[in-house]
Residue frames as qw, qx, qy, qz and C-alpha x, y, z in Angstrom:
[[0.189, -0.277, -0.908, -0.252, -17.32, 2.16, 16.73],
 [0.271, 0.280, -0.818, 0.423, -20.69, 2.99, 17.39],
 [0.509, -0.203, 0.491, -0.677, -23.01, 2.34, 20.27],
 [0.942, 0.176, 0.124, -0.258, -25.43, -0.07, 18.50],
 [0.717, 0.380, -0.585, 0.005, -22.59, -1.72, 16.32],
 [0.282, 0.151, -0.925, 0.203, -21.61, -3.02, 19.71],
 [0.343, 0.028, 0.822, -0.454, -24.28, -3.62, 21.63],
 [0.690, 0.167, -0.235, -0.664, -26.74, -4.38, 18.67],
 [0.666, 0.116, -0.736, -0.042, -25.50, -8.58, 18.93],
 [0.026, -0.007, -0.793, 0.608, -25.62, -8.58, 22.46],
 [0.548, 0.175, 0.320, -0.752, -29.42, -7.43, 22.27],
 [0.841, 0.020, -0.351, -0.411, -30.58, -10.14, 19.64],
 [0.519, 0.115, -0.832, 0.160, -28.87, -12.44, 22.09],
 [0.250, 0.050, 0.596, -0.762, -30.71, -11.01, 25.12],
 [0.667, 0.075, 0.154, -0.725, -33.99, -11.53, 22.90],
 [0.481, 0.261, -0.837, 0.011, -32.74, -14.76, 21.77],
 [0.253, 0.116, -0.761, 0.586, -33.18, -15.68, 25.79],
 [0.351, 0.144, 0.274, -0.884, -35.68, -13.81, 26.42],
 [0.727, 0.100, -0.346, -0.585, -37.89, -15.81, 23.42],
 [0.567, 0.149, -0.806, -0.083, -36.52, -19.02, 24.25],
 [0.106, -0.065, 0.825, -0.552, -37.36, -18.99, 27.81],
 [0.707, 0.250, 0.149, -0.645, -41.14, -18.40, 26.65],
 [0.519, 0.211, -0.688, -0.462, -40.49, -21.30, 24.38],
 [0.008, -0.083, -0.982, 0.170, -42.22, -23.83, 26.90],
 [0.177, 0.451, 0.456, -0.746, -45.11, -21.63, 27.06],
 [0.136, 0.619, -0.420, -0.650, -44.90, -20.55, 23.33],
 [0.868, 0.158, 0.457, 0.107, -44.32, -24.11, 21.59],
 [0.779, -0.042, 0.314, 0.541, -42.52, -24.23, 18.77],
 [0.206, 0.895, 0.130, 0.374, -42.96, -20.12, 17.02],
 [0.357, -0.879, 0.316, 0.008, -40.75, -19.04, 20.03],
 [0.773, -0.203, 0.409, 0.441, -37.98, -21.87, 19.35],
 [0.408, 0.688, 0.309, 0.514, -38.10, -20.39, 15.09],
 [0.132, 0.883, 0.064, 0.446, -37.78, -16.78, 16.34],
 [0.620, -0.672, 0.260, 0.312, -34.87, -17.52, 19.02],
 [0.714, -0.081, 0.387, 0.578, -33.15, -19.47, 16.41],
 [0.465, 0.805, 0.259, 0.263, -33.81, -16.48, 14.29],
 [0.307, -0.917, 0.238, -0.089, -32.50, -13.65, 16.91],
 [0.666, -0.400, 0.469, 0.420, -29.11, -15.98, 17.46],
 [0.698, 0.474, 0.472, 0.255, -29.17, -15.88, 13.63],
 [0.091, 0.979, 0.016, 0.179, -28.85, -11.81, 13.78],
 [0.384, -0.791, 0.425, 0.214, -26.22, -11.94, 16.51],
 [0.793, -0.053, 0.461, 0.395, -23.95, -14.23, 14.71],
 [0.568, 0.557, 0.325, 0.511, -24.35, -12.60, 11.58],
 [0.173, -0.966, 0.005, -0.193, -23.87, -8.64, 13.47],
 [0.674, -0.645, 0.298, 0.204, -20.79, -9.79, 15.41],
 [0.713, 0.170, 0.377, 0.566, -18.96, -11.06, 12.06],
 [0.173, 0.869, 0.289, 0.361, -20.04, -7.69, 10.89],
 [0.215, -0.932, -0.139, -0.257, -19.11, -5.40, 13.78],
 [0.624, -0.673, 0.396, -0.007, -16.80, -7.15, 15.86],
 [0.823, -0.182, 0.484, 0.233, -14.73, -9.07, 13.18],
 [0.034, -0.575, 0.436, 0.691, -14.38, -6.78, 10.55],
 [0.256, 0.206, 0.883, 0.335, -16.27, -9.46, 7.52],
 [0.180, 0.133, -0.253, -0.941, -18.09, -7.32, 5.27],
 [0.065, 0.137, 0.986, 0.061, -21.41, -9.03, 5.45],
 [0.343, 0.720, 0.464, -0.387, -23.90, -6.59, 4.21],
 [0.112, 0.623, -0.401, -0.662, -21.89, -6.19, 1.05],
 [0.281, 0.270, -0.855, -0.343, -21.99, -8.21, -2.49],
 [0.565, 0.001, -0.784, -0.258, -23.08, -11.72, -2.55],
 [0.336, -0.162, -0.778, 0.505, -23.26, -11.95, 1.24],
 [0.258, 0.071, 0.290, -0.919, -25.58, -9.35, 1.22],
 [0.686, 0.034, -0.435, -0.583, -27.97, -10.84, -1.28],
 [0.451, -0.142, -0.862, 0.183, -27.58, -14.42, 0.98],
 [0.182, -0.158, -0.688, 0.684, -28.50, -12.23, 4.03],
 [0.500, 0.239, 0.231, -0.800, -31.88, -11.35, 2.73],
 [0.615, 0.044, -0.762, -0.199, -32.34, -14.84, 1.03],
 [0.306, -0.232, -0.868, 0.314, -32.39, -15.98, 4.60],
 [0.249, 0.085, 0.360, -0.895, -34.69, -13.04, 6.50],
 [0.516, 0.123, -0.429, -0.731, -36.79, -13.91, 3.73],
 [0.518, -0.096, -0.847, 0.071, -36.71, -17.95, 4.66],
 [0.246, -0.031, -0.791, 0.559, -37.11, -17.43, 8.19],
 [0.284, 0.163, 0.084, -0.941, -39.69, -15.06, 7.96],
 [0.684, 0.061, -0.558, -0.466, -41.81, -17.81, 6.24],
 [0.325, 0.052, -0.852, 0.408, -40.43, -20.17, 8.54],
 [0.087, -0.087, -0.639, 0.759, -41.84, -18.47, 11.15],
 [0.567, 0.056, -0.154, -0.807, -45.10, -17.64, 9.51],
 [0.727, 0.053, -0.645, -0.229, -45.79, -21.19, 8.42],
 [0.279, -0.113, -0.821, 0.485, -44.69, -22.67, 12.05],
 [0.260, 0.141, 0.315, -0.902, -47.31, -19.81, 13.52],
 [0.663, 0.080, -0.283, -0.689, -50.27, -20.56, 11.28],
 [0.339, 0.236, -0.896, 0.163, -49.55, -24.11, 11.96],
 [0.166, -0.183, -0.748, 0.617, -49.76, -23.92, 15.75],
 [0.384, 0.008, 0.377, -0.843, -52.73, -21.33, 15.94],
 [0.713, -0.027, -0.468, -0.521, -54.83, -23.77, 13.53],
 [0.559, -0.127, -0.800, 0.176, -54.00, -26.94, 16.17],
 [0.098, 0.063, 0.650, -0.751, -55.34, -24.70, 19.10],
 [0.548, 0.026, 0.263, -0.793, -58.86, -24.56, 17.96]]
């Protein structure tokens, strides 16, 4: 295996941490783009560490259905928040 395939899920869980601590600071765009980063690791580890083909077929096409979502997500939650600051 390697390098990144194993430490690539550890690192979206380090930035996972890393965003969420800023989430008090942040409001609610840092909570969206933790839960995003936990979103990667989960979905890398099944990949890497569990042997579940999950950039193939149907599971691929789901796993850019969601980037897509979240990626909005996170737009829409941003635009949100910067409009309530001024």
């Amino acid at each position: 295996m390697q390098f990144l395939q194993i430490i690539g899920p550890v690192l979206w869980i380090a930035l996972a941490l890393l965003v969420g601590k800023t989430g008090k600071k942040e409001g609610a765009v840092a909570y969206a783009m933790s839960g995003f980063f936990v979103f990667m690791a989960v979905w890398y580890a099944l990949n890497n560490y569990f042997g579940f083909k999950m950039f193939e077929g149907v599971l691929g096409v789901v796993f850019k259905v969601l980037l897509g979502v979240f990626a909005v997500l996170v737009l829409a939650v941003w635009m949100y928040h910067r409009r309530g600051k001024k």
